[in-house]
N, C-alpha and C positions, 0 to 999 in steps of 0.2 A: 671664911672662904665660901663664897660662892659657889652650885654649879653650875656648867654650862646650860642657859634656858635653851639652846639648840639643840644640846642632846638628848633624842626621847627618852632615855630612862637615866635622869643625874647621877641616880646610885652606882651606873654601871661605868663613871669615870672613872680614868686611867688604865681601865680594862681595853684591850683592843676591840673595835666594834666586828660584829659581821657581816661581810658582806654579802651583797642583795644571791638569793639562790634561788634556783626554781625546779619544779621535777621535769623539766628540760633543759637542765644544765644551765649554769653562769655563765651568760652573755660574758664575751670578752674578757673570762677569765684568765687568772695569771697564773694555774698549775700547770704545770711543766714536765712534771714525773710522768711516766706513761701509765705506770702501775695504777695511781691514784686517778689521773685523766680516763682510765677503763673504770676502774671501778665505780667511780663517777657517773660516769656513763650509761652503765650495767645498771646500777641502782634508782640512775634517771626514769630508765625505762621500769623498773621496776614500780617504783613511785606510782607514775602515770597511767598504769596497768590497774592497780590499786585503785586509784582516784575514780578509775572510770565502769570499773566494775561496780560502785558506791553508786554510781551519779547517772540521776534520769531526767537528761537533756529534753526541756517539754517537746512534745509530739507537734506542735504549732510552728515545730524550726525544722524546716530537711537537713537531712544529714549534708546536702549540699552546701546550704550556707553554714548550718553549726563547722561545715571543716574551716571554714575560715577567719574562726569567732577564739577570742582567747580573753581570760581576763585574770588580773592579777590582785592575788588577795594577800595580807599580812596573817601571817598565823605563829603561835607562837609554842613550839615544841618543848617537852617536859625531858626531862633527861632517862626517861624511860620511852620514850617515843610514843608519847597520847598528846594529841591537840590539846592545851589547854585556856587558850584564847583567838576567837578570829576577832581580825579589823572588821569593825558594822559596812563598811566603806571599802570597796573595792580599791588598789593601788593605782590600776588602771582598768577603765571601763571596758566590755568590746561591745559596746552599741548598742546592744541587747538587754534591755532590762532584768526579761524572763530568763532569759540565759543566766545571766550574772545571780539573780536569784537562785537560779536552781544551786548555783554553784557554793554559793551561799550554803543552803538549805543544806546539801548534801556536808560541806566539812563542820556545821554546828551539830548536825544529828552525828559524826565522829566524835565532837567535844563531848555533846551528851551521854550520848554511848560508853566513853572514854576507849572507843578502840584504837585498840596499840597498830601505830603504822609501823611497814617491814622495816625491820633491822638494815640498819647502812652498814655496810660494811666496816672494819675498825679504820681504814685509810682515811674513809672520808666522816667516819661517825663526828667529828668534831663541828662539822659544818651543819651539822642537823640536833643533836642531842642537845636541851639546855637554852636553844636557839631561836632566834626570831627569823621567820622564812618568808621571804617572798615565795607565794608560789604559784605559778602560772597556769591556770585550766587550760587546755586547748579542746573545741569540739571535734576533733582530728583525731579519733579514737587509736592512731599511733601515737598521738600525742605531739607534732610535727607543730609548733609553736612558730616554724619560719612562714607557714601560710597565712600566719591572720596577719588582717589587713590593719 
């Protein structure tokens, strides 16, 4: 038996995949509970807080145009919450090369480092520990992912 060539990782057949996340919350998610939908949320902003206290958005971008710049990277989280793989290749670009680099630069100096990102909460730890994550930088130092263009 074969596995699927579509699926990125064949080993991980008949497992349910994960779906796409970011530390601006799942687009169009289907969690419903309000308890885990906060906590979610709460840890969202955590996340993003996290990210951006790491990350030095180059001086060549105003903070005018970095609020409207966002880009999406593949990373791959350890079940202890240390990066242990980013995609070489953004998921989606936002225009900016420099940008996308920094953003780069900043979560492979986490991998190297291997520093541990904040603890998700036990509701939603499932979606993160163990995990392959989209996750979306915005230059929107709230982390407002609805601005970029």
């Amino acid at each position: 038996q074969h596995a699927d060539k579509n699926m990125p990782f064949p080993e991980d057949a008949g497992r349910p995949q994960q779906a796409e996340g970011s530390d601006a919350g799942i687009e169009g998610g289907l969690e419903t509970d309000p308890s885990k939908v906060h906590a979610g949320d709460m840890f969202a902003a955590k996340l993003s807080t996290f990210f951006h206290d790491r990350w030095s958005i180059p001086t060549v971008i105003s903070n005018a145009d970095a609020s409207h710049l966002c880009v999406v990277y593949q990373i791959n989280v350890s079940p202890r919450m240390v990066i242990w793989h980013v995609r070489v290749e953004p998921i989606k670009k936002s225009g900016n090369d420099l940008f996308d680099d920094s953003a780069r630069s900043m979560l492979q100096k986490l991998l190297d480092d291997r520093t541990e990102l904040p603890e998700p909460p036990p509701e939603v730890a499932d979606n993160f520990k163990g995990r392959t994550v989209n996750l979306t930088l915005t230059g929107d130092m709230h982390g407002d992912g609805s601005r970029c263009r």
